[in-house]
C-alpha positions as CSV (number, residue, x, y, z in Angstrom):
1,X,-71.7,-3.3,-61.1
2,X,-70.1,-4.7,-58.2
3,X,-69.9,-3.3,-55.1
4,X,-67.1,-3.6,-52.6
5,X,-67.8,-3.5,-49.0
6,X,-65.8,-0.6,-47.2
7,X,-63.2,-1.5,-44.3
8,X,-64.1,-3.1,-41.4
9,X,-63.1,-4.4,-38.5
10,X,-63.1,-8.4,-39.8
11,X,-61.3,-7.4,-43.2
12,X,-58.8,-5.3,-42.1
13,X,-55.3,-6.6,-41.8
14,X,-52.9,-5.2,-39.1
15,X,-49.5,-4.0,-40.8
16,X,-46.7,-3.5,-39.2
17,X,-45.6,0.0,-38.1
18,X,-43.9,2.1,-40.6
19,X,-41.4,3.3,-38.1
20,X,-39.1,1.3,-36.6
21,X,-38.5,3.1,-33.4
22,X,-42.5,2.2,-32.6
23,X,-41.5,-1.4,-32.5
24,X,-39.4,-0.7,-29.8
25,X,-35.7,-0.8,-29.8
26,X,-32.5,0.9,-29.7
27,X,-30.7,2.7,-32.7
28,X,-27.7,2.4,-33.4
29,X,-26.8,6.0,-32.6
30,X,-28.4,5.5,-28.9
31,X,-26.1,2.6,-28.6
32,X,-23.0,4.7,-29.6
33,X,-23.9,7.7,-27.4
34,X,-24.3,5.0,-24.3
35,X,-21.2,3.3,-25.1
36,X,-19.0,6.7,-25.3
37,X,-20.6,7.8,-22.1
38,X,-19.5,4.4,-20.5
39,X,-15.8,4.7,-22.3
40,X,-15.5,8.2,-20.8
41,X,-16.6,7.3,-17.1
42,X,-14.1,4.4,-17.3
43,X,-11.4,6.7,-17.9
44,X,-11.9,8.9,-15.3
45,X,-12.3,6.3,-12.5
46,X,-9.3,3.7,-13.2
47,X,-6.3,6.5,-13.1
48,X,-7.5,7.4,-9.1
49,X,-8.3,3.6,-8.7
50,X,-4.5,2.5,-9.6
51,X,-3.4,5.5,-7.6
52,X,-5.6,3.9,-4.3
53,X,-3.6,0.3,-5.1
54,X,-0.3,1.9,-5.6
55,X,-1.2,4.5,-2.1
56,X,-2.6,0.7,-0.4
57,X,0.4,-1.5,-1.3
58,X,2.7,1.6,0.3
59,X,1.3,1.8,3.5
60,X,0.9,-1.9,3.4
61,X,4.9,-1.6,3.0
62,X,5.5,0.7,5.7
63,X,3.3,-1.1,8.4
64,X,5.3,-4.4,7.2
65,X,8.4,-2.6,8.6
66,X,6.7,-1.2,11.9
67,X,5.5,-4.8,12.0
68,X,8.9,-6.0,12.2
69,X,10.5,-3.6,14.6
70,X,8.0,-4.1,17.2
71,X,8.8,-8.2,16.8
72,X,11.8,-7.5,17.3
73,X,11.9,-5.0,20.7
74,X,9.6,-8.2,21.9
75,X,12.4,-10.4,20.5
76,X,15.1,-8.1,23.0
77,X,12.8,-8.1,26.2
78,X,11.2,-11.7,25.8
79,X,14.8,-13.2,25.6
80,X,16.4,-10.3,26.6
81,X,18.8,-9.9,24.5
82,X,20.2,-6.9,22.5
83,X,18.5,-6.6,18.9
84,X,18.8,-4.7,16.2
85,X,17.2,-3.5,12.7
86,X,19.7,-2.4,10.0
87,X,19.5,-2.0,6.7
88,X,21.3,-4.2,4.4
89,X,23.4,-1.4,2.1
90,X,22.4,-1.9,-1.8
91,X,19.4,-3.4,-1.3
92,X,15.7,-2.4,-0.5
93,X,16.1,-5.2,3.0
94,X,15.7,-4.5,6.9
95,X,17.5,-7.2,8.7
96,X,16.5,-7.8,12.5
97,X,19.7,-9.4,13.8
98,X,20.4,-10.5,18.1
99,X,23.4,-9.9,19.6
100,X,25.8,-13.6,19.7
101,X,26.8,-13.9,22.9
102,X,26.1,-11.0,25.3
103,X,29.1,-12.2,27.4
104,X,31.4,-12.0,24.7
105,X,32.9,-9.7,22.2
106,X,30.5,-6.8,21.8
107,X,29.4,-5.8,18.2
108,X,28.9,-9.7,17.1
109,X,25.0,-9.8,15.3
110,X,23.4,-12.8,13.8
111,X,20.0,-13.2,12.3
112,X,16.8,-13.4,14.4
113,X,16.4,-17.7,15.1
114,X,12.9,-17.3,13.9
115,X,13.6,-16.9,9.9
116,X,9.9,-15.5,8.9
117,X,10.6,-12.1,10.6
118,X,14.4,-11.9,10.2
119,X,14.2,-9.6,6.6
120,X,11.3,-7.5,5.8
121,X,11.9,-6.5,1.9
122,X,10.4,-2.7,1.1
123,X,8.5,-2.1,-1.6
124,X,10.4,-1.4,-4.6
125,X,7.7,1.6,-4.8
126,X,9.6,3.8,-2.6
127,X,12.3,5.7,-3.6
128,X,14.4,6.3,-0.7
129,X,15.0,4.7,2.7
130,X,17.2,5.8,5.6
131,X,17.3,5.1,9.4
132,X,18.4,7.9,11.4
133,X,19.0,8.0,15.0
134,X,17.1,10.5,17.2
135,X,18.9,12.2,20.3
136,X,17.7,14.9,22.1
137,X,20.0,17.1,20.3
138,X,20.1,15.7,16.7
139,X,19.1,13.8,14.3
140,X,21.5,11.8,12.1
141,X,22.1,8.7,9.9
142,X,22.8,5.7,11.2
143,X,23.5,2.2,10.3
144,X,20.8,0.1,12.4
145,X,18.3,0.8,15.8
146,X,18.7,-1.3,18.4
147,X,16.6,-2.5,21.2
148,X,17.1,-3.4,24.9
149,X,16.8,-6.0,26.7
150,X,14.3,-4.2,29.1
151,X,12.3,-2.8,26.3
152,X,13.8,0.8,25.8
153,X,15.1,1.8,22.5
154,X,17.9,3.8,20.5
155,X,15.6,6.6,19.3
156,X,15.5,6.7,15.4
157,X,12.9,6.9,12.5
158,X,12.9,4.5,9.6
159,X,12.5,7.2,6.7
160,X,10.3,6.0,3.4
161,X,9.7,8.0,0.5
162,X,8.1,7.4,-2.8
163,X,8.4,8.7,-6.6
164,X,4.3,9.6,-5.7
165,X,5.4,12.2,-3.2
166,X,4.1,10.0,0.1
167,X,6.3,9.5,2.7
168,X,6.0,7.8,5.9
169,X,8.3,8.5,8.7
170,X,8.5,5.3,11.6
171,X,9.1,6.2,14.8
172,X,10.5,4.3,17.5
173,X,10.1,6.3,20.8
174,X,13.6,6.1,23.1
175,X,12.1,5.2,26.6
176,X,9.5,2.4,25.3
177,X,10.5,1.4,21.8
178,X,7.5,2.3,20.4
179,X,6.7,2.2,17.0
180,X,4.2,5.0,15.4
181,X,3.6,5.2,11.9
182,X,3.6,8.4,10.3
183,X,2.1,9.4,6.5
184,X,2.5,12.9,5.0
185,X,2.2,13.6,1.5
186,X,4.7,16.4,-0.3
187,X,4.1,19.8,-0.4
């Protein structure tokens, strides 16, 4: 009779593990669970991040216009000169525009000589826009401000609302011609 030795440790050969999780990987269903959570986080955070670009590009578009009513109050005192900021009726532009000839027949406006800051176009984001001129009694619309020669200002606020609800109001002060930018959401 033959005899066969029992196991040991020089005739034993290593199989490979019955279950596949001890060879370490991923199932599939680990995968999936991941992928959903990714998918799900996703969603939450790119509605509020195109709300921040849209909320960015608007204030972006309201210190444009501040931008160019303070050129053009230097524009009035550097060459002193009358100026003024109008809206162009139709149209989403704010034209800065210098009085012809002082001397002259009063009323006469031409565009700003230096071309970069003569039109600011606003954002086709906001809704509404409106100058309106501030007196120490009222407040009412208006077809431009204007700016002195020695700095002062028509009072007025450049008006700017959006379809989000945000709304900026930009103020030119009267005795300085100032220009603060003001946000407020709707409420």
């Amino acid at each position: 009779m033959t005899e066969f030795p029992g196991p040991t440790a020089t005739n034993m050969r290593r199989h490979p593990p019955l279950h596949p999780r001890a060879a370490g990987g991923f199932t599939l269903l680990e995968l999936t669970v991941v992928l959903l959570i990714v998918v799900i986080l996703t969603a939450g955070v790119v509605p509020s991040l195109v709300g921040f670009m849209s909320r960015t590009h608007l204030r972006s578009s309201a210190w444009q216009v501040a931008a160019q009513l303070a050129f053009t109050r230097g524009y009035a005192v550097n060459r002193q000169l009358l100026c003024r900021v109008r809206l162009e009726p139709g149209t989403r532009v704010m034209l800065a525009e210098v009085e012809e000839d002082p001397e002259g027949a009063p009323g006469e406006f031409a565009p700003l000589d230096t071309p970069e800051m003569n039109q600011t176009v606003v954002s086709d984001e906001f809704t509404s826009m409106e100058l309106e001129a501030v007196t120490l009694t009222s407040t009412e619309p208006t077809d431009a401000l204007y700016f002195q020669p020695d700095g002062r200002a028509q009072g007025g606020n450049v008006l700017l609302d959006s379809l989000g609800g945000l709304k900026f109001t930009l103020s030119v002060t009267p005795n300085t011609g100032q220009v603060e930018v003001l946000e407020s959401a709707a409420g």
